[in-house]
KEKE-3310 file (N, C-alpha, C; in steps of 0.2 Angstrom, whole numbers, plus 5000, padded with zeros to 4 digits):
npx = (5678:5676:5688:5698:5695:5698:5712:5716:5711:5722:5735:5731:5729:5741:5751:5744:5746:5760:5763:5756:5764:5777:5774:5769:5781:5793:5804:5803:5812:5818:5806:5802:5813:5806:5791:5789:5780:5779:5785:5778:5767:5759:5766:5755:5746:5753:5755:5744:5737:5743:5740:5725:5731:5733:5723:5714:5721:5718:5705:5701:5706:5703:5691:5682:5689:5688:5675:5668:5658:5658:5652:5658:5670:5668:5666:5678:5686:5680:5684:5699:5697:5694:5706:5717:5711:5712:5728:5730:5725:5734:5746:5746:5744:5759:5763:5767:5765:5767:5764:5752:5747:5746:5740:5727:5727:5728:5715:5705:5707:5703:5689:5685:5687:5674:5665:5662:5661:5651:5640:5638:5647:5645:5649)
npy = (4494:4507:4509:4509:4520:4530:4528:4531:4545:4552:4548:4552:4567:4571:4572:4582:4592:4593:4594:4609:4616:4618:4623:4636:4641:4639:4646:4654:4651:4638:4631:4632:4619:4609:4610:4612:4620:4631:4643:4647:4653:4667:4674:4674:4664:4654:4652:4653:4639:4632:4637:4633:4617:4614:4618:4607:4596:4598:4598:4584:4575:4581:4588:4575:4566:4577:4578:4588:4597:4585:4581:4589:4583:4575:4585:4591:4583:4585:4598:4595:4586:4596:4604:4596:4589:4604:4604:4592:4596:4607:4600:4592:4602:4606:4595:4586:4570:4560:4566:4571:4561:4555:4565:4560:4548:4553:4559:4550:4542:4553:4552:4539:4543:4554:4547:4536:4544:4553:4543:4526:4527:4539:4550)
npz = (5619:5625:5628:5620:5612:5622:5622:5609:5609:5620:5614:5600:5608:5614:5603:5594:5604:5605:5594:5589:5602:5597:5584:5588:5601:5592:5582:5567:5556:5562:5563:5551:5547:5551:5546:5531:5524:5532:5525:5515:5523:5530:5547:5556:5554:5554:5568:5574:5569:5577:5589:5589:5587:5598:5606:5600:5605:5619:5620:5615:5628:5641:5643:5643:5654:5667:5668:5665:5654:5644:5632:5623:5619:5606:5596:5597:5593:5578:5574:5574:5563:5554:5553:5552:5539:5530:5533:5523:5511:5512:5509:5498:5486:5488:5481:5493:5495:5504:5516:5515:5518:5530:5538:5532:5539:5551:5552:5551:5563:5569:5565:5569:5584:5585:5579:5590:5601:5598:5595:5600:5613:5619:5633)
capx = (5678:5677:5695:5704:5692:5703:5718:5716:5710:5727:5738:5729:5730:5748:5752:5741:5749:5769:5763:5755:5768:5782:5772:5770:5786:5797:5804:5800:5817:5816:5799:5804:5817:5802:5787:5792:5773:5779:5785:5769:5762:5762:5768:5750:5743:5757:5756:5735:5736:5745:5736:5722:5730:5734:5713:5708:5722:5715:5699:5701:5705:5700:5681:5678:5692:5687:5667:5665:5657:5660:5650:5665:5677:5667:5667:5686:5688:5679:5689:5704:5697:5696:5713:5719:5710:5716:5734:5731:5726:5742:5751:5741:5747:5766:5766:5769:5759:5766:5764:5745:5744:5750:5734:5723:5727:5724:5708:5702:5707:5697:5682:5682:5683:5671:5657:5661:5660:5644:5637:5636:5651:5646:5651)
capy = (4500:4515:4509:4511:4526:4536:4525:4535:4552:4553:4547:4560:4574:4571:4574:4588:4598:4593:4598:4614:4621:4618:4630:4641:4643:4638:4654:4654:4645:4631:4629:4628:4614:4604:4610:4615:4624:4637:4646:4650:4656:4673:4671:4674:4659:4648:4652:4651:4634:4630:4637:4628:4611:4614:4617:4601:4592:4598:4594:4577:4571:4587:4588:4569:4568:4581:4577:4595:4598:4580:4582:4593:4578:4574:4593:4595:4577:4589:4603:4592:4585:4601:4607:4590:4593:4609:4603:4587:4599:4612:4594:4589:4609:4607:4589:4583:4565:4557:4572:4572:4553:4554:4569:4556:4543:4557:4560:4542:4540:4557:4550:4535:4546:4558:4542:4535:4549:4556:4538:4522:4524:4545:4549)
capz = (5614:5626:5630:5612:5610:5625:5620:5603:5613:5624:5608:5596:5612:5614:5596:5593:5610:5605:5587:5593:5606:5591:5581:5598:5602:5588:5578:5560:5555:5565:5560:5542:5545:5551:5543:5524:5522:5535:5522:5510:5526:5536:5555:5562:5550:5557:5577:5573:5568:5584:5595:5586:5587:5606:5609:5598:5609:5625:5620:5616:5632:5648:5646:5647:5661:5672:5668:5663:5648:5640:5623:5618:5616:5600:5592:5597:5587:5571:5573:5572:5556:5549:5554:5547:5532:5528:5530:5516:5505:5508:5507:5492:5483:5488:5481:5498:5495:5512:5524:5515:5519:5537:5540:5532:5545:5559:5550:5552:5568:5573:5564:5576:5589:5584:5580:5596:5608:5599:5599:5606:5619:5622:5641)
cpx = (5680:5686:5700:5701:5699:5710:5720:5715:5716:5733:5738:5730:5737:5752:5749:5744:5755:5767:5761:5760:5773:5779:5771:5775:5793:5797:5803:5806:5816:5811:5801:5808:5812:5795:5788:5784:5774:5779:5782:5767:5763:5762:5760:5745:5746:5756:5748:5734:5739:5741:5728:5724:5731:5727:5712:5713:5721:5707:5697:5702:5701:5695:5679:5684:5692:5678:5664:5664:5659:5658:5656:5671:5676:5668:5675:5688:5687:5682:5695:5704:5698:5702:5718:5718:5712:5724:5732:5730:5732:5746:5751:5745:5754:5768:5767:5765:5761:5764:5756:5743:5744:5746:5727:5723:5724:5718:5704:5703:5704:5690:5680:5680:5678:5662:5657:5656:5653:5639:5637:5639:5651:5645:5642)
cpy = (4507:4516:4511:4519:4532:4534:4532:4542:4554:4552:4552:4566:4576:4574:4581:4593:4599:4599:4607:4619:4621:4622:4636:4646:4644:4643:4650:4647:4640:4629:4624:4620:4608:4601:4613:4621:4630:4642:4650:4652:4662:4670:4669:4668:4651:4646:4650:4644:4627:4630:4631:4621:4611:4615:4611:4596:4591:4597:4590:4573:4576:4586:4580:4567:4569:4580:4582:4596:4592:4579:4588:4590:4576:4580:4594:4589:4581:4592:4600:4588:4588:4604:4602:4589:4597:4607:4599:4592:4604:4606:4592:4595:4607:4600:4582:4576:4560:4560:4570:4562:4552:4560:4564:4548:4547:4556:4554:4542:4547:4556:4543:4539:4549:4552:4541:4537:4552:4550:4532:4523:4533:4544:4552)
cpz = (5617:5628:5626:5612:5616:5625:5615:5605:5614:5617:5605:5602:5614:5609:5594:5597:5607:5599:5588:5596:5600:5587:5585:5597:5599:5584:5570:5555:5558:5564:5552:5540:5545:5546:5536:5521:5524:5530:5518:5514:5531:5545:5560:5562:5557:5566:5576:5573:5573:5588:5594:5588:5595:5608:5608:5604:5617:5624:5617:5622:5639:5648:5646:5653:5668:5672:5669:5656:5643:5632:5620:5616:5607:5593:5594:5591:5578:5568:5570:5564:5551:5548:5550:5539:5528:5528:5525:5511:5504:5506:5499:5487:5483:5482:5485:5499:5502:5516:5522:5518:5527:5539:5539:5536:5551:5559:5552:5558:5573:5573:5570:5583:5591:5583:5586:5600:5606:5597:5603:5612:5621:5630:5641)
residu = (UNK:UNK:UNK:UNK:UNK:UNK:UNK:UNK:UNK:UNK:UNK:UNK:UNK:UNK:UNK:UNK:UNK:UNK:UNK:UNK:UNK:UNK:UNK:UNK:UNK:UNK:UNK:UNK:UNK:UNK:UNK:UNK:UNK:UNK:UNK:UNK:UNK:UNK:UNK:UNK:UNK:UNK:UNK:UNK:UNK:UNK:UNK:UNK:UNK:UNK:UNK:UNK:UNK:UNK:UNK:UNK:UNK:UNK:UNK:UNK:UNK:UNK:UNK:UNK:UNK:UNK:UNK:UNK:UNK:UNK:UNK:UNK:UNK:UNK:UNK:UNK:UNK:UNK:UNK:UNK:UNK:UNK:UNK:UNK:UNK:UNK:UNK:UNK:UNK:UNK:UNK:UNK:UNK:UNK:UNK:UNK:UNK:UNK:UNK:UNK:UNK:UNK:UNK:UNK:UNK:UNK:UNK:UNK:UNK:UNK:UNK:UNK:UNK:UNK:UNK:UNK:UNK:UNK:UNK:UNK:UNK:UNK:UNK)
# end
């Protein structure tokens, strides 16, 4: 189990950074082409919830890792729930019922790692 748990870490922490820097560094257009929410949203909203997903993907895998601060793999797992949450529901408002279907998969596969890490297989 501790193997799928950082299988699932490294996978979600990849996805959470790409996703991230594309909100980052990507100008507002470009954004739109991919994210259709950009839109409704002021600039500071949208590079926020970058920088946001670029923390929760570096803290899914760095603190158990480097074996600094490990009980933080579990709380970045949370965070990311919330961040994921909050998109289903702008998904959920747009209409958007796969984009919201395709956070509540995230979401699930956070909450594994979030039981895990904060029990039987915490580092």
């Amino acid at each position: 189990m501790n193997v799928l748990l950082w299988v699932l870490q490294a996978l979600l922490a990849v996805a959470f950074v790409v996703v991230g820097a594309m909100k980052i560094l990507r100008s507002r257009e470009r954004l739109a082409s991919v994210f259709g929410w950009v839109a409704d949203f002021p600039d500071v909203v949208v590079k926020g919830t970058g920088v946001l997903d670029a923390l929760v993907g570096f803290g899914l895998v760095l603190p158990g890792a480097t074996d600094i601060a490990p009980g933080l793999v579990p709380w970045a797992a949370i965070g990311g729930i919330a961040l994921a949450g909050g998109g289903t529901v702008v998904h959920l408002r747009r209409s958007e019922t796969s984009q919201a279907g395709g956070n509540l998969l995230w979401i699930a596969l956070l909450l594994v790692i979030a039981w895990g890490r904060f029990g039987p297989y915490s580092f």
